[in-house]
Z-matrix of the N, CA and C atoms (Angstrom, degrees):
N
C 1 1.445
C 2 1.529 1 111.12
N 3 1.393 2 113.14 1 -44.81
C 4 1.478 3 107.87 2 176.40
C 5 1.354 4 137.58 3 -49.85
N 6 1.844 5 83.53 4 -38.42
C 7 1.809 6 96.97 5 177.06
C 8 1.524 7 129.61 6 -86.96
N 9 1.395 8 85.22 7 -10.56
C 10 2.113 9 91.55 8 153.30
C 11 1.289 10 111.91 9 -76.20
N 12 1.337 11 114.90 10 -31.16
C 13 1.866 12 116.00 11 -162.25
C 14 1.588 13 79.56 12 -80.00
N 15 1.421 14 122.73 13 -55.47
C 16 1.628 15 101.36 14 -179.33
C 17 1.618 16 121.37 15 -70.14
N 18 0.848 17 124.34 16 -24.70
C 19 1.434 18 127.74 17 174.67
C 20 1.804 19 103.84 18 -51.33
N 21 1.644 20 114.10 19 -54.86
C 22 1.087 21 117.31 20 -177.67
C 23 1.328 22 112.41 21 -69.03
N 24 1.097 23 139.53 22 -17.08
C 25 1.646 24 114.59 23 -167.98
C 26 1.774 25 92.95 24 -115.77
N 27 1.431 26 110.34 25 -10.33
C 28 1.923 27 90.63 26 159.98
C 29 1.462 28 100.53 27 -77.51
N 30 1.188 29 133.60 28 -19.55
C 31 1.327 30 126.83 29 177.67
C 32 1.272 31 108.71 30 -65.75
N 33 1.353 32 138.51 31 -62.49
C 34 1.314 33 167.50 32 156.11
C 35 1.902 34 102.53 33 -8.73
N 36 1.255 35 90.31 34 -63.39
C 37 1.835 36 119.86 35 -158.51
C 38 2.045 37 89.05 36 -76.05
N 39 0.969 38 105.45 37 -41.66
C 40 1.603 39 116.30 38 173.30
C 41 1.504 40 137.99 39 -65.36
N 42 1.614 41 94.81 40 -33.25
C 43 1.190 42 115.13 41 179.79
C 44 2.254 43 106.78 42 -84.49
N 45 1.670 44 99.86 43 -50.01
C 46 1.499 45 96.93 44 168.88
C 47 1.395 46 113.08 45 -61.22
N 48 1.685 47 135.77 46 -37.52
C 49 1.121 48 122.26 47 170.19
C 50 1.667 49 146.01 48 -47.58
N 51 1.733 50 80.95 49 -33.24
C 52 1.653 51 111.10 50 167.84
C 53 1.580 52 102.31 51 -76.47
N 54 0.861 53 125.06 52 -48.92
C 55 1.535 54 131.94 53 -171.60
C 56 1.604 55 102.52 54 -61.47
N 57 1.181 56 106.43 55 -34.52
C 58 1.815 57 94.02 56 -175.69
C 59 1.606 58 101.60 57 -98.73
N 60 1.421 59 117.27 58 -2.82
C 61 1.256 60 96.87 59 171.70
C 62 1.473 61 114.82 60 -81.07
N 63 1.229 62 108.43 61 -35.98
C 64 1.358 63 116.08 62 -178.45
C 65 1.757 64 120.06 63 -50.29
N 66 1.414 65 84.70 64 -47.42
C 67 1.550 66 105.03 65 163.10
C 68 1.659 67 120.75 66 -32.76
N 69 1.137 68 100.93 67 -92.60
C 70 1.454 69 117.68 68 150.55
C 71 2.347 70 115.79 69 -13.88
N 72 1.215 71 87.24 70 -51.92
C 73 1.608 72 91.04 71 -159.30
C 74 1.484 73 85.38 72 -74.13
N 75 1.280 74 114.05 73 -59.48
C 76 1.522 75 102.98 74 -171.51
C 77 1.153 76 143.72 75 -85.62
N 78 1.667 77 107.08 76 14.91
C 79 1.561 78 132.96 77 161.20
C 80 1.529 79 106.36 78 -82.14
N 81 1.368 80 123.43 79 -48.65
C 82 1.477 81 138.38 80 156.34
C 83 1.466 82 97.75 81 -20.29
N 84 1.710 83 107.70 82 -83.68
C 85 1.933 84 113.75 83 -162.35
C 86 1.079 85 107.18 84 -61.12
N 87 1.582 86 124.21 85 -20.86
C 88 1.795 87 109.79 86 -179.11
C 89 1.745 88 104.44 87 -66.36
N 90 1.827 89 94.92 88 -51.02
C 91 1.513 90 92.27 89 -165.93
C 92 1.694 91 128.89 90 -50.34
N 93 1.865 92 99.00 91 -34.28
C 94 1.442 93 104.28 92 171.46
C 95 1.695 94 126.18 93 -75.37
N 96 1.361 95 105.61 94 -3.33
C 97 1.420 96 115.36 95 -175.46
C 98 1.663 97 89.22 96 -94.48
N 99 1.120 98 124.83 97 -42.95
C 100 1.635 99 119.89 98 178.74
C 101 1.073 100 119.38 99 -50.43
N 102 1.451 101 104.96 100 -39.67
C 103 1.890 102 132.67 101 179.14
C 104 1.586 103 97.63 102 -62.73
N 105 1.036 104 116.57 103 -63.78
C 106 1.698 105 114.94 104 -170.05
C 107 1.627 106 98.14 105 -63.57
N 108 0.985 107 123.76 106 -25.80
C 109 1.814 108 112.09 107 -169.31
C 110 1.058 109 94.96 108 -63.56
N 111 1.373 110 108.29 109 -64.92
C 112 1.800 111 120.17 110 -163.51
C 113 1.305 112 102.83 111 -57.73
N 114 1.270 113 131.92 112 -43.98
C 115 1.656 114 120.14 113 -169.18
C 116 1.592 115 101.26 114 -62.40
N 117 1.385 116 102.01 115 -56.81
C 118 1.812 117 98.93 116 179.45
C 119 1.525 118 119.73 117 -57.43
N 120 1.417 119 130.09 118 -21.82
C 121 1.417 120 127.26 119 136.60
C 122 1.517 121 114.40 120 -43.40
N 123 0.714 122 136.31 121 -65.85
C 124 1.743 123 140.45 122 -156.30
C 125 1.960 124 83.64 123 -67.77
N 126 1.176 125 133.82 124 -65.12
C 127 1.039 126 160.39 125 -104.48
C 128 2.368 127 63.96 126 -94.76
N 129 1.343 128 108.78 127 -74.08
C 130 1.087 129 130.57 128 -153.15
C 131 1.646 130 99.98 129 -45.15
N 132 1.554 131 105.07 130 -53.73
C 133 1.308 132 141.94 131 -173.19
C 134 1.564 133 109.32 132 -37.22
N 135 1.514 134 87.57 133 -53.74
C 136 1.861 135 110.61 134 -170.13
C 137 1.685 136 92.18 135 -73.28
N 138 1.061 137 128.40 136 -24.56
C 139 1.476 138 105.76 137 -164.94
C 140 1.340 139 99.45 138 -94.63
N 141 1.263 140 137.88 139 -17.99
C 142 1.261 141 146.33 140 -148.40
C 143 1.700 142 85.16 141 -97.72
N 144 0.955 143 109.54 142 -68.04
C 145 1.458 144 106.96 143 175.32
C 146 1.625 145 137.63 144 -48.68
N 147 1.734 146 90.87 145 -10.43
C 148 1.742 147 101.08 146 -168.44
C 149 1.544 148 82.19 147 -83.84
N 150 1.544 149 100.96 148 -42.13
C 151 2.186 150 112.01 149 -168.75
C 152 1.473 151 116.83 150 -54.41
N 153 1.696 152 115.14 151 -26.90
C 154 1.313 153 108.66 152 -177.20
C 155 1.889 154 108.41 153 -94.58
N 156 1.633 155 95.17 154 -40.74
C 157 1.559 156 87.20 155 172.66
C 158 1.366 157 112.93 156 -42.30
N 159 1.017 158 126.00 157 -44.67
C 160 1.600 159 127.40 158 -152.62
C 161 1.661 160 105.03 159 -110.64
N 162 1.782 161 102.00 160 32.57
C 163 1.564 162 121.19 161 160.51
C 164 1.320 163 99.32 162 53.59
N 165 1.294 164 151.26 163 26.26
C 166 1.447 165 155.67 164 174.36
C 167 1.596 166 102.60 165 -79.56
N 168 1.396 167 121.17 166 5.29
C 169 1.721 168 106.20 167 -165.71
C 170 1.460 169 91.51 168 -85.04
N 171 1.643 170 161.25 169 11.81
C 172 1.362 171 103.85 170 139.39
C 173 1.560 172 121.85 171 -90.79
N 174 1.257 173 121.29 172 0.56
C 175 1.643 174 136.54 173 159.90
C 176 1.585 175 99.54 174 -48.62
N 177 0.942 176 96.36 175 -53.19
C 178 2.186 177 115.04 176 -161.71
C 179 1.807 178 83.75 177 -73.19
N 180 0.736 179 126.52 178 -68.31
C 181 1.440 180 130.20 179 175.39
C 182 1.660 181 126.67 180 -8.82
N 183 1.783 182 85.89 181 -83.77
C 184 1.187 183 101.20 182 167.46
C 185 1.358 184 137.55 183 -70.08
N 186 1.846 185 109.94 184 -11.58
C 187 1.335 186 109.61 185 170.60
C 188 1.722 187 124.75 186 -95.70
N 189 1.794 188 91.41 187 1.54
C 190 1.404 189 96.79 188 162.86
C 191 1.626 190 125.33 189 -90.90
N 192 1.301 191 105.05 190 -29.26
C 193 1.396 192 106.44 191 157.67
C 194 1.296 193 117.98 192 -62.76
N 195 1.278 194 123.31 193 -53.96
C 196 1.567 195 122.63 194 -163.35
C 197 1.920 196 98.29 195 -50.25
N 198 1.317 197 118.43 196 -37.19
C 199 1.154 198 129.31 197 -162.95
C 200 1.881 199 111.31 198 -79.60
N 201 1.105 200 114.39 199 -4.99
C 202 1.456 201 134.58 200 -147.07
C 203 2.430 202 86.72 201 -89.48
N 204 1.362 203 97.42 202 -63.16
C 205 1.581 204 101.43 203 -172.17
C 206 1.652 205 105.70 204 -47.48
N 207 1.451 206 117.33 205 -49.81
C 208 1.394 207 130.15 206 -179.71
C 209 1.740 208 114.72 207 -51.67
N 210 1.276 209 122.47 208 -32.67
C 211 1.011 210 144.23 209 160.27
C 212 1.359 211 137.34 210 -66.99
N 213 1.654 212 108.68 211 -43.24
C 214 1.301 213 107.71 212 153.93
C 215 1.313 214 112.19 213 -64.65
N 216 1.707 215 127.58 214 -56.93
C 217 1.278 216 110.24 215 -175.12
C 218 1.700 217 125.04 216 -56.44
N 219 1.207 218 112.78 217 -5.17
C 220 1.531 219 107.44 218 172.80
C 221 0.637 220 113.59 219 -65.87
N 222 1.567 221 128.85 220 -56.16
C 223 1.742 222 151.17 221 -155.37
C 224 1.503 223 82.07 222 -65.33
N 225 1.475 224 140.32 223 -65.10
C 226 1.764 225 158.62 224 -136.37
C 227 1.940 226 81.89 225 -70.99
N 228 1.077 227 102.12 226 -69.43
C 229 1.655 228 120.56 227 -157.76
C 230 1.834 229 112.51 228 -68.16
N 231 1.336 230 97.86 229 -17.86
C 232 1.753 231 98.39 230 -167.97
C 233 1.578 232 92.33 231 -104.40
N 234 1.134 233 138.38 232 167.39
C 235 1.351 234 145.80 233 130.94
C 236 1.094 235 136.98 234 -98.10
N 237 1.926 236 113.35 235 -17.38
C 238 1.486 237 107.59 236 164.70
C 239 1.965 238 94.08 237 -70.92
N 240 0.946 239 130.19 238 -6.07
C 241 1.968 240 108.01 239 179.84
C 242 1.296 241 100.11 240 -100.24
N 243 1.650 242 116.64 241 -18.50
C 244 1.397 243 116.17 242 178.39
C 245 1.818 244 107.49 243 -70.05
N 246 1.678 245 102.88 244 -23.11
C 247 1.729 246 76.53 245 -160.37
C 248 1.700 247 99.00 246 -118.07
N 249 1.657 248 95.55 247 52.44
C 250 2.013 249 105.55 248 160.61
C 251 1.566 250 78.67 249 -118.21
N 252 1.400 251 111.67 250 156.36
C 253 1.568 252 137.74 251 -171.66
C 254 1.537 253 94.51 252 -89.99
N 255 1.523 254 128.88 253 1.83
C 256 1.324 255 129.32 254 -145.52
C 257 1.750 256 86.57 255 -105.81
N 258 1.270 257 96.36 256 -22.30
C 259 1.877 258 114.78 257 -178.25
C 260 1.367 259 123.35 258 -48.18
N 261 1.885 260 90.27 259 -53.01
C 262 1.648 261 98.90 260 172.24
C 263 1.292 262 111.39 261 -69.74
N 264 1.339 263 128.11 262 -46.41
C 265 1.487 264 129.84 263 -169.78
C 266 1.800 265 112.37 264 -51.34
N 267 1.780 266 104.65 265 -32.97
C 268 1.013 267 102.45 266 163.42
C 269 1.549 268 135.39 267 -65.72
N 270 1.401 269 110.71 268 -29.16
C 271 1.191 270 120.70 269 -142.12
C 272 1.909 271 91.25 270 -97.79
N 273 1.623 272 108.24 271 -28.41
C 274 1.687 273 107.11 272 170.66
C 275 1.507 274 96.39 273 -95.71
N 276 1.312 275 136.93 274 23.11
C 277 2.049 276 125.47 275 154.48
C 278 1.537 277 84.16 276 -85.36
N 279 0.942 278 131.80 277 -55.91
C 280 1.149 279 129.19 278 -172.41
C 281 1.404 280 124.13 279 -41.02
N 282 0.943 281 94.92 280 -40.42
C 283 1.685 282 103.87 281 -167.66
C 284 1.134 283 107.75 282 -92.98
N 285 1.464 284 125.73 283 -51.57
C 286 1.775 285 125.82 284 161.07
C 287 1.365 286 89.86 285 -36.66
N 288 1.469 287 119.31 286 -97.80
C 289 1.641 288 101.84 287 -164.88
C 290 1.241 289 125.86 288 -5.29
N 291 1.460 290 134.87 289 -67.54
C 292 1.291 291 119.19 290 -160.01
C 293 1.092 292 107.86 291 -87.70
N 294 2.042 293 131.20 292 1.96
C 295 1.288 294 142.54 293 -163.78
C 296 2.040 295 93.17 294 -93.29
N 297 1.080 296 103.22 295 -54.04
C 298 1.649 297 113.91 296 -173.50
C 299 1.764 298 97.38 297 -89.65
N 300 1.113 299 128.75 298 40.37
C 301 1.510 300 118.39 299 176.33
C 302 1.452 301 102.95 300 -165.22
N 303 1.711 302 121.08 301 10.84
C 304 1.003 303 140.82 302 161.19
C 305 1.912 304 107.01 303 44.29
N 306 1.048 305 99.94 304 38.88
C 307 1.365 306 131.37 305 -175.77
C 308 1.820 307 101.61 306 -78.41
N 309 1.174 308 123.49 307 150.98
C 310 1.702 309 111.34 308 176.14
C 311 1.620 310 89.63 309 -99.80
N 312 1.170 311 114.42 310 141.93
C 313 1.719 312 116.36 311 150.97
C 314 1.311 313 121.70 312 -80.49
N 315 1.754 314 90.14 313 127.82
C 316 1.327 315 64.10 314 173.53
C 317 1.508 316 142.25 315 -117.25
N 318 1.624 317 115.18 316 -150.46
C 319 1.839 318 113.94 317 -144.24
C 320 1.841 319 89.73 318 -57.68
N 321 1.319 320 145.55 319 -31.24
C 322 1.414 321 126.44 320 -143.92
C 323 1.542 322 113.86 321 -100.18
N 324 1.564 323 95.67 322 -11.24
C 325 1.672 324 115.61 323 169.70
C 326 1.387 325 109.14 324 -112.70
N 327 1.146 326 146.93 325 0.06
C 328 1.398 327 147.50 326 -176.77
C 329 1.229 328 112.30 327 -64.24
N 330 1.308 329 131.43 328 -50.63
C 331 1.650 330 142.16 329 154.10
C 332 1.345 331 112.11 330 -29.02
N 333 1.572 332 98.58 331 -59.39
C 334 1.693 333 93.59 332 -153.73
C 335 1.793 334 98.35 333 -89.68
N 336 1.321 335 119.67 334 -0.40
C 337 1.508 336 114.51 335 166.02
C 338 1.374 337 102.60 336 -79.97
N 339 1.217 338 123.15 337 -52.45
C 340 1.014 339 123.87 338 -159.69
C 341 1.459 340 125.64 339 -62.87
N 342 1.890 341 107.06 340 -24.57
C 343 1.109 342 107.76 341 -177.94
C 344 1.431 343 120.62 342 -97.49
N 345 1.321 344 124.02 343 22.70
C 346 1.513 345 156.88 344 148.39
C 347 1.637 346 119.41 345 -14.71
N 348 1.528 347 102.46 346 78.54
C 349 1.552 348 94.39 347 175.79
C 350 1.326 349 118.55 348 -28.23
N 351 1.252 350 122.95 349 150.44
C 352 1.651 351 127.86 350 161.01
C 353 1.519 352 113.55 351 -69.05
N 354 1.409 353 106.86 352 135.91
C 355 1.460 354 102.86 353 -168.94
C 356 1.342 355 100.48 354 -73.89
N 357 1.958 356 109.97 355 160.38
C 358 0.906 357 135.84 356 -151.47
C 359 1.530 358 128.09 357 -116.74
């Protein structure tokens, strides 16, 4: 009887130890994945700003649109980008854009804008 009662609480004592390591490890990978977002923001930021100082915004323009279809289909085609809520928000900037800029969408994203829950 004893050595179940000890069997169980190194089990016990083993299992919270594991539990807070994990803890620990995967509070760690969020924080450095937060770290990389934001740097590649700043990172993004700085170039965008080198493109307009140096009067490049309809260059900067057009290579942000051109880049816009490739993007929806990621978000469409992936499911780890499909399953952050940050996906949809992307997926109707998108679509306002070419809705308020009287822009045509086009044929390879037209579906997947179109089939755009109503926001919520």
């Amino acid at each position: 009887m004893r050595t179940k009662l000890k069997t169980a609480v190194i089990f016990g004592v083993g299992l919270l130890i594991g539990a807070a390591v994990s803890f620990l490890c995967l509070g760690r990978m969020n924080q450095q994945q937060y770290a990389r977002s934001y740097a590649t923001g700043v990172i993004e930021q700085a170039f965008l700003a080198s493109e307009l100082r140096a009067n490049r915004q309809v260059e900067l323009s057009k290579r942000i649109e051109s880049n816009l279809p490739g993007a929806v289909l990621a978000i469409h085609q992936n499911t780890s980008l499909q399953s952050v809520p940050e996906s949809q928000s992307a997926l109707r900037s998108v679509k306002h854009f070419y809705e308020v800029n009287g822009v045509t969408i086009p044929q390879e994203i037209a579906p997947i804008l179109s089939d755009l829950p109503s926001r919520q």
